[in-house]
C-alpha positions in Angstrom: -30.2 10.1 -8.4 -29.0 7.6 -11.6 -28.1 10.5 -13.6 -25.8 11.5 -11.1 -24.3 8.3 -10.0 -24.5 7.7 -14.2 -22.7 11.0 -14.2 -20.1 10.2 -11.3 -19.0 6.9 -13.2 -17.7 8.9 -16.1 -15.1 10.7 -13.7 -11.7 10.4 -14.9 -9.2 9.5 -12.3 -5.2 9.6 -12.5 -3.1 7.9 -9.9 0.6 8.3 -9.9 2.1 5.1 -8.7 1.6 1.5 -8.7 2.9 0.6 -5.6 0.6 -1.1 -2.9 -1.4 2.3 -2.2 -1.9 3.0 -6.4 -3.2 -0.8 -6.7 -5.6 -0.8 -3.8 -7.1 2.8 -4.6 -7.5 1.6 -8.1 -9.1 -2.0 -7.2 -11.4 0.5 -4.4 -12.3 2.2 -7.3 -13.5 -0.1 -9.9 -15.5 -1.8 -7.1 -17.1 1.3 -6.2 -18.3 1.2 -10.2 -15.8 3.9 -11.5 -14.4 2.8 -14.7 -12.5 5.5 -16.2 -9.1 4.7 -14.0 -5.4 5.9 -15.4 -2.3 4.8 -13.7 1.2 6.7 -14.3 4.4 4.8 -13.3 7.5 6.1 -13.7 9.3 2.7 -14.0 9.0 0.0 -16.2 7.3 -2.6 -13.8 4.7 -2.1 -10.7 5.6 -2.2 -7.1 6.5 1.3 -6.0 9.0 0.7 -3.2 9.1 -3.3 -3.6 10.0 -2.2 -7.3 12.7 0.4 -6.8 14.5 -1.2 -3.7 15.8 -4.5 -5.2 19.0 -4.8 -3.1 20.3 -8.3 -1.8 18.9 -8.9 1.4 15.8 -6.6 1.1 12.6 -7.3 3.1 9.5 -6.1 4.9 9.7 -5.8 8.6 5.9 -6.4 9.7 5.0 -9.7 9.3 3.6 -10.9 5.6 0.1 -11.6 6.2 -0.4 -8.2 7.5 1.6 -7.0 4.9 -0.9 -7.5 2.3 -3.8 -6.3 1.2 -6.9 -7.3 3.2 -9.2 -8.3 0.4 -6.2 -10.6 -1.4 -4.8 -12.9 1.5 -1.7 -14.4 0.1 -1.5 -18.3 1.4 1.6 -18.8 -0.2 4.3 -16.7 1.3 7.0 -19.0 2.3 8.5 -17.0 4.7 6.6 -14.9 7.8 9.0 -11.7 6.8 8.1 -11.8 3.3 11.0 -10.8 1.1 11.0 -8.3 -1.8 11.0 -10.6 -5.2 7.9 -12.1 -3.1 6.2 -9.3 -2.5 6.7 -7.8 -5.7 5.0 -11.2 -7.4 2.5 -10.9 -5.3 1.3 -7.3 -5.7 1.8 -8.0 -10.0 -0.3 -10.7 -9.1 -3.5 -9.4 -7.6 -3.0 -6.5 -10.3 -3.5 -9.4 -12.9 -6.1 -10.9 -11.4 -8.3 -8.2 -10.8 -7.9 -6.2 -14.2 -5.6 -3.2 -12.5 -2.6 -3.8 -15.1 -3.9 -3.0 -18.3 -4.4 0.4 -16.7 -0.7 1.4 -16.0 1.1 3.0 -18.4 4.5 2.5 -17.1 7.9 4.9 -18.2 5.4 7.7 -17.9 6.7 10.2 -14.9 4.8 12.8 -14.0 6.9 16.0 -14.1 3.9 18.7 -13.1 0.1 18.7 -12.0 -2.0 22.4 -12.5 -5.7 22.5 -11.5 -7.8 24.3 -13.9 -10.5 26.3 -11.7 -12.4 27.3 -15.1 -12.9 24.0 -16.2 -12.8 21.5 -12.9 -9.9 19.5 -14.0 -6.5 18.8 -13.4 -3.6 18.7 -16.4 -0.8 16.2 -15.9 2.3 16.3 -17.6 4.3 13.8 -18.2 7.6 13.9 -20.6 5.1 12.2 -23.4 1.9 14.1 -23.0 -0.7 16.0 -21.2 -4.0 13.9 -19.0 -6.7 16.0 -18.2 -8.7 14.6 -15.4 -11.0 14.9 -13.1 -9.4 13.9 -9.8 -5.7 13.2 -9.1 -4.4 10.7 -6.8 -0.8 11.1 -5.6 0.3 7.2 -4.4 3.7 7.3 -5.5 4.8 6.5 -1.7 7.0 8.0 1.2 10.1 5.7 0.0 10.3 6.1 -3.2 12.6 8.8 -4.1 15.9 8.3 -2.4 18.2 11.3 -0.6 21.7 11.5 -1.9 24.2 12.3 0.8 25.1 15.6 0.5 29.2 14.7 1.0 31.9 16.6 -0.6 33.7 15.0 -3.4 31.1 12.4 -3.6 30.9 13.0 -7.6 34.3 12.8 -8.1 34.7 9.3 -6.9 36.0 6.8 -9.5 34.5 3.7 -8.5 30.8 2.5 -8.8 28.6 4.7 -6.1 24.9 3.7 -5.9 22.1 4.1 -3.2 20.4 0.7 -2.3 17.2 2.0 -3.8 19.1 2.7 -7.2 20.9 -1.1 -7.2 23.3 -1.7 -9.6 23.0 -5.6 -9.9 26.0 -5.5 -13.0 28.2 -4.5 -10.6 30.4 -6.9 -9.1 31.0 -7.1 -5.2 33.0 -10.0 -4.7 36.1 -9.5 -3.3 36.2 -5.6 -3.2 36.5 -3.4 -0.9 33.0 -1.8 -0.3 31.8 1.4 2.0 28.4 1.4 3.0 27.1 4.6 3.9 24.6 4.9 6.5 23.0 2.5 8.9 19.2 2.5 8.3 16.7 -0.3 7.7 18.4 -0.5 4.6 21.7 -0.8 5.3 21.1 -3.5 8.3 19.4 -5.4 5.2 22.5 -5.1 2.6 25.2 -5.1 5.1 24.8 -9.1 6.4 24.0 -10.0 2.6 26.7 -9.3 1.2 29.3 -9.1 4.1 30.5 -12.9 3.1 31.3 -12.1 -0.8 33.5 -8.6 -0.5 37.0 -8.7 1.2 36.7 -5.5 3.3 33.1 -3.6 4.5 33.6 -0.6 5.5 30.7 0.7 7.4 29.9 4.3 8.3 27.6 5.2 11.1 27.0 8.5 12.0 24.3 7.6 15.0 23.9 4.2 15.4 20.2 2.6 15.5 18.3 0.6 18.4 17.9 -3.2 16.5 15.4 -5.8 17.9 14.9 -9.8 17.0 13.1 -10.4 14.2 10.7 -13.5 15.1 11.3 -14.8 11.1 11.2 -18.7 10.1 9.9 -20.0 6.6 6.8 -21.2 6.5 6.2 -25.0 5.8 4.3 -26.4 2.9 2.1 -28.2 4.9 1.0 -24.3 7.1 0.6 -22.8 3.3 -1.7 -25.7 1.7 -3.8 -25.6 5.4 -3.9 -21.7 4.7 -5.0 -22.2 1.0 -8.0 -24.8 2.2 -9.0 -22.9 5.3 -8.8 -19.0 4.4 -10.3 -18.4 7.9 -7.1 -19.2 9.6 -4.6 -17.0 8.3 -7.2 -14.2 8.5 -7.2 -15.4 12.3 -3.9 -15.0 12.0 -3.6 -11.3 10.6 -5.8 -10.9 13.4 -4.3 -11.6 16.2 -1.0 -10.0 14.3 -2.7 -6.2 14.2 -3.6 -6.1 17.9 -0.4 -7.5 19.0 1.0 -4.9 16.7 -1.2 -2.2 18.2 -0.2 -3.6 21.6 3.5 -2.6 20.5 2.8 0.8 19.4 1.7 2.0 23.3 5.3 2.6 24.5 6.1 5.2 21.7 3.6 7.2 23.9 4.0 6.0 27.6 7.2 5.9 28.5 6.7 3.7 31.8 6.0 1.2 28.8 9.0 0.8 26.9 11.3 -0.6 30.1 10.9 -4.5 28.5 11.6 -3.1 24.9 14.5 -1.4 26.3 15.1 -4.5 28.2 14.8 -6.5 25.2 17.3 -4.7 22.3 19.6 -4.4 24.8 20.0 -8.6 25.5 19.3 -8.4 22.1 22.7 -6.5 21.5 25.0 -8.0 24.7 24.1 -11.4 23.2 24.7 -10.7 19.5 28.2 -8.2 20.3 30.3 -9.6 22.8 33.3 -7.5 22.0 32.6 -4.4 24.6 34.3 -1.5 22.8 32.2 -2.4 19.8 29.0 -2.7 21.6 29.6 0.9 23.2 30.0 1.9 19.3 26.8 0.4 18.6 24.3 1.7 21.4 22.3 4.3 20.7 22.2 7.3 23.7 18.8 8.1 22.6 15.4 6.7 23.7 14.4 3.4 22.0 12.0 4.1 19.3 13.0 7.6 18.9 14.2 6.9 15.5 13.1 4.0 13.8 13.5 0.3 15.7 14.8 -1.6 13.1 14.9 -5.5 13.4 17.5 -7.7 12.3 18.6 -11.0 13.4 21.7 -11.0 11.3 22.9 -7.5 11.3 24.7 -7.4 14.4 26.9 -10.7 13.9 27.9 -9.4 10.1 29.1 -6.4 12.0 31.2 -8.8 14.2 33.1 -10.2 11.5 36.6 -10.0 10.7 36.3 -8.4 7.3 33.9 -5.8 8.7 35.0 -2.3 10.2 32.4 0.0 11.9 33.7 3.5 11.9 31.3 5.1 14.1 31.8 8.7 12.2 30.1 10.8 9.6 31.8 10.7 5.9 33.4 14.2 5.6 34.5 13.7 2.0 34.9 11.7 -0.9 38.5 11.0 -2.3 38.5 9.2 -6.0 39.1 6.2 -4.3 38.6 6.5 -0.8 36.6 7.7 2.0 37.4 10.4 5.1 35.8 10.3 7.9 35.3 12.9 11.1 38.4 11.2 12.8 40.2 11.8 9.9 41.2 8.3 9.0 41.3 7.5 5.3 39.3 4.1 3.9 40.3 3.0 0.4 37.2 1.5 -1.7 36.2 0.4 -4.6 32.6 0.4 -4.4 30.2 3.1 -2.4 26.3 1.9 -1.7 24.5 5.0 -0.4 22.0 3.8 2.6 20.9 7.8 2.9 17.4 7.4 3.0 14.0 9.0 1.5 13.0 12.3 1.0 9.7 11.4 3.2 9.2 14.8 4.5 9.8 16.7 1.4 7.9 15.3 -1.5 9.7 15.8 -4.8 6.5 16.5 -6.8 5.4 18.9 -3.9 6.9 21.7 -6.3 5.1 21.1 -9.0 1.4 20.2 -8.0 0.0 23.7 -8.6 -3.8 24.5 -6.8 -6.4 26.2 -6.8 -4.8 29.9 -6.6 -1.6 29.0 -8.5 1.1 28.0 -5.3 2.4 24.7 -5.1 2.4 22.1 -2.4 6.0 23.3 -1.1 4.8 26.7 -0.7 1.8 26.2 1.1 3.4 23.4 3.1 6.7 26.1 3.6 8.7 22.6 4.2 6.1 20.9 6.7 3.7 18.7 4.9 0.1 19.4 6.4 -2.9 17.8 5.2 -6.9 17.0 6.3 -6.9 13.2 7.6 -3.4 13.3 5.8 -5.7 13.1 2.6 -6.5 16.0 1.0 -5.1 19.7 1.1 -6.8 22.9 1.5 -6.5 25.0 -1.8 -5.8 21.8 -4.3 -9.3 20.5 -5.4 -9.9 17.1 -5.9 -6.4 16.2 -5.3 -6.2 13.4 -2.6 -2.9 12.1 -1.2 -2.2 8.1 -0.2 0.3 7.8 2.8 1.0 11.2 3.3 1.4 13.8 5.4 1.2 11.9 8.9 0.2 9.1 7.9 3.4 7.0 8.6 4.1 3.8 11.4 6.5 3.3 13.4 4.8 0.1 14.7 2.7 -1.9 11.9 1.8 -2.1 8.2 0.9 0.9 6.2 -1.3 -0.9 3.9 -3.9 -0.6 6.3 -3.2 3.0 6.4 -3.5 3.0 2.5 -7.1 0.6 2.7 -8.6 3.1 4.6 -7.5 6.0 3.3 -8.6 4.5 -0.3 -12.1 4.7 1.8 -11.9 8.4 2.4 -11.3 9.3 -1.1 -14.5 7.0 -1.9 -16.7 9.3 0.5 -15.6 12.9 -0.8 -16.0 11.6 -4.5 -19.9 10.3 -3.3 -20.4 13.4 -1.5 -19.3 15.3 -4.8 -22.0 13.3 -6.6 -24.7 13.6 -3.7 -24.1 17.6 -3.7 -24.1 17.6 -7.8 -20.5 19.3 -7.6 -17.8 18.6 -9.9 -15.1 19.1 -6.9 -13.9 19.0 -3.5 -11.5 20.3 -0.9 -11.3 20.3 2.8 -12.2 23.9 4.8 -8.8 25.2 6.6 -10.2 25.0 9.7 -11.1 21.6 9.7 -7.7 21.1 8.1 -6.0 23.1 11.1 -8.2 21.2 13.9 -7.0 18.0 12.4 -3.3 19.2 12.3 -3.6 20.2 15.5 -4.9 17.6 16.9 -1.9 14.9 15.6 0.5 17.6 16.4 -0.9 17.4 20.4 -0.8 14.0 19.7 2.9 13.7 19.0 3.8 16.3 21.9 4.6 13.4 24.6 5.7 10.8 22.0 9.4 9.1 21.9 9.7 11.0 18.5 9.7 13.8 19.5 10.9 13.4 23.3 13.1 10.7 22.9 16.6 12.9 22.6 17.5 12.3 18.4 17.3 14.2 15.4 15.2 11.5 12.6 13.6 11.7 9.8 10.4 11.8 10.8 10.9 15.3 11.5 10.8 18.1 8.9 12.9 21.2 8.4 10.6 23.2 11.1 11.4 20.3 13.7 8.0 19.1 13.1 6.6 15.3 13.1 5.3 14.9 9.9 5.5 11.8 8.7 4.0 9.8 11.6 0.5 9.1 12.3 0.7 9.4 16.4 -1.6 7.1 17.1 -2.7 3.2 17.1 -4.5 2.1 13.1 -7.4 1.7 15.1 -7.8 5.1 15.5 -7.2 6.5 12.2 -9.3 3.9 10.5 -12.2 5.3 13.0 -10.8 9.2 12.5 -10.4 8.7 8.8 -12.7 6.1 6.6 -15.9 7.9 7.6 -16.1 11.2 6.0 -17.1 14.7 7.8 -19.7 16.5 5.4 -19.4 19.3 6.9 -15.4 19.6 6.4 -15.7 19.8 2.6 -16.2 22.8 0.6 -17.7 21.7 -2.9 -18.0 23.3 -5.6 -21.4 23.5 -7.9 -21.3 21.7 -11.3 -22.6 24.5 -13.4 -21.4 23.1 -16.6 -23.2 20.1 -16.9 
């Protein structure tokens, strides 16, 4: 039995990503005695998506002490919607404190995985060099890798054109003219931040979004230093913050539910928009929640102002220095900011993660994501995923997704050990029951009833991004592992 837990210790494991999933895996890891950690980011400083989306105006949209990590309460965030230089600090923080830094190697991205069924191992390759591994850890997030409008001409425009996740901070807005494509969470961030610095904001909405109050205040001194002497409150707090939360998520499945959020985005919006022609352009004729409810206290009187025009029409082209839109009306800019979105529902290092019998992710996955507890994939052993395939919110704070499934990948590797193997994968049937089984799930949800086309849905029309239940249930359905849903293989060479 110490052999093998000696043995199990010696496992070398590569995670791609330091974003809150890498850094929690990796802390999960060295707690659970496992020593022999690598970390591959792509950038030059940790922080995944709080890294790589640095636009004015960016923050998180569940409230800051559940947005963090469970075993590093943060008493000092100032505000209760934590913005991103904070939240960056604060996850380079706990990676100082508890030894996870020294392990990234940062500038390194991975451009292929293969796993090796002679030897057990997986080879990453990254521009610099080859890892060979043990077990490989995709955390390198749902929003990190940003989807460039696919609009004609858009390479031929002569002025500055960046999406928010790409931020150009050397380029100058004031007093330009400035198109911002797209009105996501993103763009209702940018769009009131920097609506008072450029002379005309051009704002292009091909479906507008349902927007809710954001309950945000700073936090006084005196509510931090109380949280710094008495830890037990703010846990109280983060508490009482997750059920309310999980109270929340049950109208995205019962629709007799959502009449006071419907109720309440729409006050929200007579009270914010007064002018009637621009409310009509603003509400959504979809159900609320079918897409993602975005919340915004701000973004609704930027729109109002008087150097602010919402076009409520696709982009149909790019002109050097101008935009079309479907009604045909021409928009001189100087500046473009891209608010397009994330390629959530098809990975881009899904083509080059090879398996077990030589296919990659995107063809097995045939452009739906599937995996077992969103985890792990049949086919690709000792490969596990952190906020994949289903595992998204449209209601609360993925980190709690990522704790628990840093918990799952803690079980298989101690089942490895306790069955002597050198690696594991999930059986397809117990792969396809749990597919199934969120797919039933999703049937008579607002995502996929609710009357839009969003990203949460793939290229087949499936849900794959979303998790279609409350985090109580898939920290119950996914931090215990099934034994019996595993196929290991022997180690024979040791």
């Amino acid at each position: 039995m110490y052999a093998q837990q000696a043995e199990a210790r010696k496992r070398t494991i590569l995670i791609i990503g330091s974003g809150f999933s890498g850094i929690a895996m990796a802390i999960a890891l060295r707690r659970h005695g496992i020593s022999d950690i690598i970390i591959l980011e792509r950038a030059k400083a940790l922080g995944g998506t709080w890294q790589a989306n640095s636009y004015p105006g960016c923050a998180c949209d569940v409230e800051s002490a559940l947005y963090s990590l469970s075993f590093a309460p943060n008493p000092d965030w100032t505000n209760t919607f934590a913005r991103q230089p904070e939240i960056q600090a604060y996850l380079a923080r706990v990676a100082n404190e508890l030894g996870i830094t020294p392990l990234i190697h940062f500038g390194e991205e991975v451009t292929g995985a293969r796993w090796d069924e002679a030897s057990q191992q997986w080879s990453v390759t990254t521009a610099s060099r080859t890892w060979t591994v043990d077990v490989l850890v995709m955390a390198n997030g749902p929003l990190s890798d940003p989807i460039p409008p696919n609009i004609p001409g858009l390479d031929m425009f002569c002025g500055p054109a960046f999406h928010t996740a790409r931020w150009d901070p050397s380029v100058p807005l004031e007093g330009k003219r400035v198109a911002v494509i797209g009105t996501g969470a993103s763009a209702i961030q940018v769009i009131p931040a920097i609506q008072p610095i450029v002379q005309q904001l051009i704002v292009a909405q091909r479906t507008p979004a349902w927007v809710m109050p954001r309950a945000t205040w700073t936090i006084p001194k005196w509510r931090r230093t109380l949280y710094r002497r008495a830890p037990m409150l703010q846990r109280l707090l983060r508490g009482c913050l997750y059920f309310y939360h999980e109270f929340v998520f049950l109208p995205f499945r019962h629709p007799m539910l959502r009449r006071p959020g419907v109720a309440l985005v729409g006050l929200h919006l007579k009270r914010q928009v007064r002018d009637r022609t621009l409310r009509a352009a603003l509400t959504p004729t979809y159900a609320v929640g079918c897409k993602r409810l975005l919340v915004s206290n701000d973004y609704y009187p930027a729109i109002t102002q008087p150097n602010v025009t919402l076009v409520p029409h696709a982009v149909m082209r790019v002109e050097p220095d101008a935009i079309i839109t479907a009604d045909g009306a021409r928009h001189p800019v100087d500046v473009l900011i891209l608010a397009s979105g994330f390629r959530v529902t098809d990975p881009i290092l899904a083509p080059v993660i090879i398996g077990r019998d030589g296919r990659s992710l995107a063809d097995v996955w045939q452009g739906s994501p599937k995996a077992y507890m969103g985890t792990t994939v049949a086919g690709f052993p000792n490969l596990f995923m952190l906020l994949g395939p289903n595992t998204g919110l449209g209601h609360s704070s993925l980190v709690m997704i990522a704790e628990a499934q840093s918990k799952h990948v803690l079980g298989v590797l101690d089942l490895i050990t306790q069955r002597g193997a050198r690696s594991a994968e999930p059986r397809s049937g117990a792969q396809d029951r749990f597919v199934r089984m969120v797919d039933e799930g999703h049937s008579r949800s607002v995502w996929i009833r609710g009357g839009c086309k969003s990203w949460y849905l793939d290229k087949t029309g499936r849900n794959s991004a979303l998790w279609p239940f409350g985090v109580g249930r898939f920290r119950r359905t996914v931090e215990r592992v099934r034994e019996e849903d595993y196929l290991t293989v022997a180690d024979q060479a040791r």
